[in-house]
C-alpha positions in Angstrom: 0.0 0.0 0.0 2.8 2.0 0.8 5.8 3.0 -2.0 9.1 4.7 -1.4 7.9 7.7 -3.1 5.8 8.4 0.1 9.4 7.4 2.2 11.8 10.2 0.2 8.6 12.8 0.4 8.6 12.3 4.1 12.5 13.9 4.4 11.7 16.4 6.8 9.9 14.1 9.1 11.7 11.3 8.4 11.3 9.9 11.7 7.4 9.5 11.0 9.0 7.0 8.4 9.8 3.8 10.3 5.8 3.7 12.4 4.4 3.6 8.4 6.7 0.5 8.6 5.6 -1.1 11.3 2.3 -0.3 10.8 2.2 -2.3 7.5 3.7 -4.9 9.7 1.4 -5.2 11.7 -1.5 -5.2 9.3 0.3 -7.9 7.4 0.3 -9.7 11.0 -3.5 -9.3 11.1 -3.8 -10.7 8.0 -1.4 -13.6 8.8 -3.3 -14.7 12.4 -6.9 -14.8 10.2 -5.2 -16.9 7.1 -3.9 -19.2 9.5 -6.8 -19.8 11.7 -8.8 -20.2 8.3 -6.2 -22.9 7.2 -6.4 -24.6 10.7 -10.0 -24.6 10.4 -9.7 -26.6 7.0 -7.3 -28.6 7.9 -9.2 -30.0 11.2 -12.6 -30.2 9.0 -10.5 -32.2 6.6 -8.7 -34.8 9.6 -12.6 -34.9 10.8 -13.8 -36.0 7.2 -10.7 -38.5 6.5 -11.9 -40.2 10.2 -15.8 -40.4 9.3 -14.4 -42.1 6.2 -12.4 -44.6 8.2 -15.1 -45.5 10.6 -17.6 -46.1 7.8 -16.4 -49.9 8.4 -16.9 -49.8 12.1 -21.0 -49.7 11.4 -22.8 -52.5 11.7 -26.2 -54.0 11.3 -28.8 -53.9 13.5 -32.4 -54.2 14.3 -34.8 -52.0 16.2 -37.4 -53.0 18.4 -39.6 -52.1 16.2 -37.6 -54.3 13.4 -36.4 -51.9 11.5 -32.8 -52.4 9.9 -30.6 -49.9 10.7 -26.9 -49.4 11.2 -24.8 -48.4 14.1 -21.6 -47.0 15.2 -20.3 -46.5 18.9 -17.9 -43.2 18.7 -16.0 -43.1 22.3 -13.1 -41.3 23.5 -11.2 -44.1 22.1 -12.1 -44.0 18.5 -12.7 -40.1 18.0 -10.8 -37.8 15.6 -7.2 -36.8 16.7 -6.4 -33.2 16.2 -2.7 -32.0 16.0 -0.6 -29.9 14.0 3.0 -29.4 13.8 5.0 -26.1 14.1 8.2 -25.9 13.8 8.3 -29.6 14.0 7.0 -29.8 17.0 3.0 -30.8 18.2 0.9 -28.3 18.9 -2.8 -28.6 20.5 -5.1 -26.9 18.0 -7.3 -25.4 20.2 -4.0 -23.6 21.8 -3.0 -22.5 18.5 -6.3 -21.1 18.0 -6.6 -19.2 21.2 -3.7 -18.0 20.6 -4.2 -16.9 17.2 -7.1 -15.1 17.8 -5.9 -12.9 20.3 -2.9 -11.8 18.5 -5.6 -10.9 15.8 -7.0 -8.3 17.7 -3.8 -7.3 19.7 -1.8 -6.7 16.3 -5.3 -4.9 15.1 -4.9 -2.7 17.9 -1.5 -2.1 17.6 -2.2 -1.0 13.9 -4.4 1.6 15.4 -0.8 2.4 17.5 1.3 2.6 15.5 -0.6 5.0 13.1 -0.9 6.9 16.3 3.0 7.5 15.8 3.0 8.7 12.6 0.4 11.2 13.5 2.7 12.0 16.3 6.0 11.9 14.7 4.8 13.4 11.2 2.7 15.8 12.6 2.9 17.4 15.6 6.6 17.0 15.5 8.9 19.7 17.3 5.6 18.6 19.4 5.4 15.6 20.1 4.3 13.5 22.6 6.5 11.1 24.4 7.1 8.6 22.4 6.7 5.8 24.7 3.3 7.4 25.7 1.7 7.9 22.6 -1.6 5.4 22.0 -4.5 6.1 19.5 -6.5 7.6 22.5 -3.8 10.1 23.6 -3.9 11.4 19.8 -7.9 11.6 20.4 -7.7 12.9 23.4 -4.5 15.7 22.1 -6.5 16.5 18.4 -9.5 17.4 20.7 -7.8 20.4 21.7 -8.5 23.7 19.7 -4.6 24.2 18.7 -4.5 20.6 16.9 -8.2 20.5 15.5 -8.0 23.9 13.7 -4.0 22.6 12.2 -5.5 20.1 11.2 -9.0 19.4 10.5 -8.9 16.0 8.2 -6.9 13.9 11.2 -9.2 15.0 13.9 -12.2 14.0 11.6 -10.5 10.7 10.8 -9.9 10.1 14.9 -13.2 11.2 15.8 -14.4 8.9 13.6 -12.5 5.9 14.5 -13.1 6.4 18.4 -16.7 6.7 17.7 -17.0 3.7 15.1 -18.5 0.3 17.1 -16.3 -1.9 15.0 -13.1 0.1 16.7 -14.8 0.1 20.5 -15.1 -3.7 19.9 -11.6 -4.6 18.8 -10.7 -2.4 21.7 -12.6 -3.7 23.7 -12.1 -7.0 23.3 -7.8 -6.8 23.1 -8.2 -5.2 26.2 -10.1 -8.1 28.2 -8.1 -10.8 26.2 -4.7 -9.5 27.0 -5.1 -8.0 30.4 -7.9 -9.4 32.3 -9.3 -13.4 31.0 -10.2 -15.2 28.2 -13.7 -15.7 26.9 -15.8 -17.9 25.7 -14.7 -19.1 22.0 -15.8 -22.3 20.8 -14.4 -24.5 18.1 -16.0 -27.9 18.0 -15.6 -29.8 14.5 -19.2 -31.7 13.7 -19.3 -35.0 12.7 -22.0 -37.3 10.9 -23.3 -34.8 9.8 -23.4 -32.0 11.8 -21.8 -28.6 11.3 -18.7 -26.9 12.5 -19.1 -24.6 15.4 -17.1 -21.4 15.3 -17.8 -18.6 17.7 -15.9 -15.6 19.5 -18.2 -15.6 22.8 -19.9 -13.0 24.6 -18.3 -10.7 27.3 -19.2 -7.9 29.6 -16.8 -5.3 29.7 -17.4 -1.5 31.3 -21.0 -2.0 31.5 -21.4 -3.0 27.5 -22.4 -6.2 26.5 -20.5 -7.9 23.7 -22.7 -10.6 21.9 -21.1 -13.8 20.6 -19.7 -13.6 17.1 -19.5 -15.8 14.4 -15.5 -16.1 13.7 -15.5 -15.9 10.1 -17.8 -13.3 10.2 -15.9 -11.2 12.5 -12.6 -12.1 11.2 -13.3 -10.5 8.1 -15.2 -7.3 9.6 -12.5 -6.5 11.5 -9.7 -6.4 8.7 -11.7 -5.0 6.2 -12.3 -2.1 8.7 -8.3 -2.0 9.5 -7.4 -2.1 5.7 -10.1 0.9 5.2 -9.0 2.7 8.1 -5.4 2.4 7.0 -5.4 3.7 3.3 -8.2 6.6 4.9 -5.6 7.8 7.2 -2.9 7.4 4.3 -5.0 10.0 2.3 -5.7 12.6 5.3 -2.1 12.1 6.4 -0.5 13.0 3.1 -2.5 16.0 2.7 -2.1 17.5 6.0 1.8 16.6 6.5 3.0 19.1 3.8 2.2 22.2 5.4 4.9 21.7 8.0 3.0 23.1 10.8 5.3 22.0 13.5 8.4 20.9 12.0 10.5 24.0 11.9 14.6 24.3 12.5 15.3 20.6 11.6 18.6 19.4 10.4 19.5 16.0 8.9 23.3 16.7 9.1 26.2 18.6 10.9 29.4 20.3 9.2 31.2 17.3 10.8 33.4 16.0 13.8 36.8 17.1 14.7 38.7 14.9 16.6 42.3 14.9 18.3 45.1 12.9 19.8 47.8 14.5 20.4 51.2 13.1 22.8 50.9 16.4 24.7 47.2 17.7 24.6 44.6 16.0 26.1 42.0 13.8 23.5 39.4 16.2 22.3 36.1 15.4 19.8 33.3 17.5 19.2 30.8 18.0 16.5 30.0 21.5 14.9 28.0 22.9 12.6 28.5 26.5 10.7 27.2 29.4 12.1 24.6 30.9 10.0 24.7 35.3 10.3 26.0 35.2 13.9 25.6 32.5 16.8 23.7 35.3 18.6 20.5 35.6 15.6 20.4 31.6 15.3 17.1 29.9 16.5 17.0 29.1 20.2 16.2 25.3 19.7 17.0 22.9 16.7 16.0 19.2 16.2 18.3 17.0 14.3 18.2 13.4 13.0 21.5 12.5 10.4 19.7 11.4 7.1 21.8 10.6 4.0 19.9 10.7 1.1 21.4 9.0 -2.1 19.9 6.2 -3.8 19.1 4.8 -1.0 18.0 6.6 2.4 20.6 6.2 5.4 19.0 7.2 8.9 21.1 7.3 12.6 20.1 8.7 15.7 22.2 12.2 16.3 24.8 10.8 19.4 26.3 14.2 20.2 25.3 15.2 23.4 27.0 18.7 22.4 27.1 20.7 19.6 29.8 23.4 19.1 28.7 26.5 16.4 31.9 27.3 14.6 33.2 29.9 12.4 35.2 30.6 9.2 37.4 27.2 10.9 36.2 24.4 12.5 38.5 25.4 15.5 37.3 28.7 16.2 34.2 28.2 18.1 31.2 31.3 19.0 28.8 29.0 21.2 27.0 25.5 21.8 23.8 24.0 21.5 23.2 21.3 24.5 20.8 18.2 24.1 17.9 17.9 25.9 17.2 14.4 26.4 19.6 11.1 26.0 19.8 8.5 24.0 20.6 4.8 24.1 21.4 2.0 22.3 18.5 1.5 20.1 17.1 1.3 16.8 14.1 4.0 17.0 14.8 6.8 15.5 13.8 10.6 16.5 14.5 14.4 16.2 16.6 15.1 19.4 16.2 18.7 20.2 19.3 20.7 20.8 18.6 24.2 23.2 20.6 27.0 22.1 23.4 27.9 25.6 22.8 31.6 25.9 25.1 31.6 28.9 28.2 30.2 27.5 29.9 31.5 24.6 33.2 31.5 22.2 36.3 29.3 22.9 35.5 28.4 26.5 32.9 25.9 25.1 36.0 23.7 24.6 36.9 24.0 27.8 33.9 22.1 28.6 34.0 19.6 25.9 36.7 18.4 27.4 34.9 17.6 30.5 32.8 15.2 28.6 33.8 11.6 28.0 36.0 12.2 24.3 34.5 9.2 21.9 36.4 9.0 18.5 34.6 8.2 15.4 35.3 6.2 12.6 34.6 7.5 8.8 31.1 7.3 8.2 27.8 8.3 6.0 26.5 10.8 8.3 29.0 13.4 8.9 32.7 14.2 7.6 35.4 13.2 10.1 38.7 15.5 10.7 41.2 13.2 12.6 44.2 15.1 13.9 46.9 13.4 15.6 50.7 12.3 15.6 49.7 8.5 16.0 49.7 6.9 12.7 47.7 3.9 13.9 44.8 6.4 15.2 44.7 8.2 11.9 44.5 4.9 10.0 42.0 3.6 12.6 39.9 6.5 12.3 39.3 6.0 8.4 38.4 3.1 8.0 34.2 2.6 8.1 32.3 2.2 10.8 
């Protein structure tokens, strides 16, 4: 549903990127748990058909009371159908698979729902964003209900409004919600025999005061991904009309002038990043947000690891002022603006002074930024230029 046309458009918020992702993944997980518990289904009706077939022999005659002929067959515990399947090799109950299955239908529904949630987060509000860690499909409901986000942008809080309101959305809700934090239900999967039909049902539950009436699976099943695939390519639409106007996403960088870095015998090891100032370090904006994006034929993302920035001018060694992170990073693969606050208080060279006080990390030649090794050990300089 989704093309790389939509990923090199998104540039600016290129952090919005990665949730269109792993939305898509979860979809396709969605659609996964329903094929399979189809193809269990099947393939349990079919082991029930191949067993009436084999215990055709075990009827025999008889006579009623009445003296009517008739034929007879004793099924017991002994003789009924065994169900198993394998995964990964191994033997798996069905009726575990199943339950299992169906709740990671409507958990990887819901986190469809969540992770769209992000992009409306990352892409949109942007410089003013939520916590990432925060951020649910009823926090954005809750946030696009407020005047400053409903006037911005008028398509996304019609599209929330209208999921939050929808009753296929307050079941899939609702029913994650008992499922994965408070007990099972009710489901029933019982194959017929002789002649009697499958029984496949989602049971009832009684959750906040609503009842929730039994369901037929298939039935359900398909109601609820048809209403995720709609929902998705919906949002797709508002989302690419209202991300262009770049209401929030102001003073971002995907790159830095570079890193210079020393070793010296008889100077302590020093390495900062710096970008160029721009008029003078006194007129440049108070805040800026930077993720490192390379874009050549492919697109090259990293989190920005500097926890300080130095502003340099005409040479990367004479240095007007700082900009200091605001929050940290670890080791991790997510991927987000980090905003840099503009240090009013501490200007010119002395910003050195307390580079030095940070831990000095050395870095290798790399996509994201230009490296200036300076030092009078060969091995380092050699070290240093080879790739990450």
């Amino acid at each position: 549903m989704v093309d790389n046309a939509l990923k090199r458009d998104l540039i600016k918020i290129y952090s919005a990127w990665q949730f269109i992702e792993y939305t898509e993944k979860n979809v396709a997980t969605v659609r996964y748990c329903a094929e399979t518990i189809g193809s269990l289904i099947k393939k349990m009706t079919m082991k029930t058909v191949r067993w009436e077939q084999d215990v055709a022999s075990d009827f025999i005659d008889d006579i009623t009371e009445e003296g009517r002929k008739v034929k007879r067959l004793s099924v017991t515990t002994d003789n009924t159908p065994t169900y198993e399947v394998r995964v990964a090799g191994e033997k798996v109950d069905p009726w575990f698979l199943f339950d299992k299955l169906l709740r990671d239908f409507f958990q990887y529904t819901m986190n469809s729902f969540d992770s769209i949630s992000q992009i409306i987060n990352a892409g949109l509000l942007a410089n003013k964003e939520k916590k990432v860690d925060s951020v649910d499909i009823q926090i954005m409901v809750r946030c696009f209900g407020q005047q400053t986000y409903r006037a911005a942008f008028p398509q996304m809080h019609a599209w929330l409004d209208k999921i939050s309101q929808s009753q296929e959305f307050q079941y899939i809700e609702a029913i994650n919600n008992r499922t994965k934090h408070t007990a099972d239900i009710a489901n029933k999967l019982s194959m017929g025999i002789l002649g009697s039909s499958n029984t496949t049902q989602i049971g009832p539950f009684f959750r906040k005061n609503v009842q929730h009436d039994k369901m037929e699976l298939t039935d359900q099943l398909q109601a609820t991904l048809d209403f995720l695939t709609t929902s998705w390519s919906e949002f797709l639409d508002v989302f690419k009309v209202e991300y262009v106007n770049d209401t929030f996403s102001q003073n971002r960088r995907h790159k830095i002038a570079g890193v210079r870095q020393q070793k010296l015998k008889d100077d302590p090891d020093l390495s900062y990043a710096y970008i160029d100032v721009e008029g003078d370090f006194d007129s440049m904006h108070e805040e800026l947000y930077i993720l490192l994006v390379r874009d050549d034929d492919e697109i090259y993302s990293h989190e920005c690891p500097f926890n300080t920035i130095l502003v340099t001018g005409d040479r990367n060694i004479d240095v007007l002022g700082r900009y200091i992170a605001e929050d940290i990073v670890g080791d991790d693969c997510l991927l987000h603006y980090r905003k840099y606050v503009k240090d009013n208080a501490v200007k010119g060279s002395i910003c050195k002074f307390y580079t030095h006080q940070e831990e000095t990390v050395f870095y290798h030649a790399n996509p994201y930024f230009n490296v200036e090794s300076v030092s009078d050990d060969e091995q380092f300089l050699r070290r240093t230029s080879l790739p990450f």
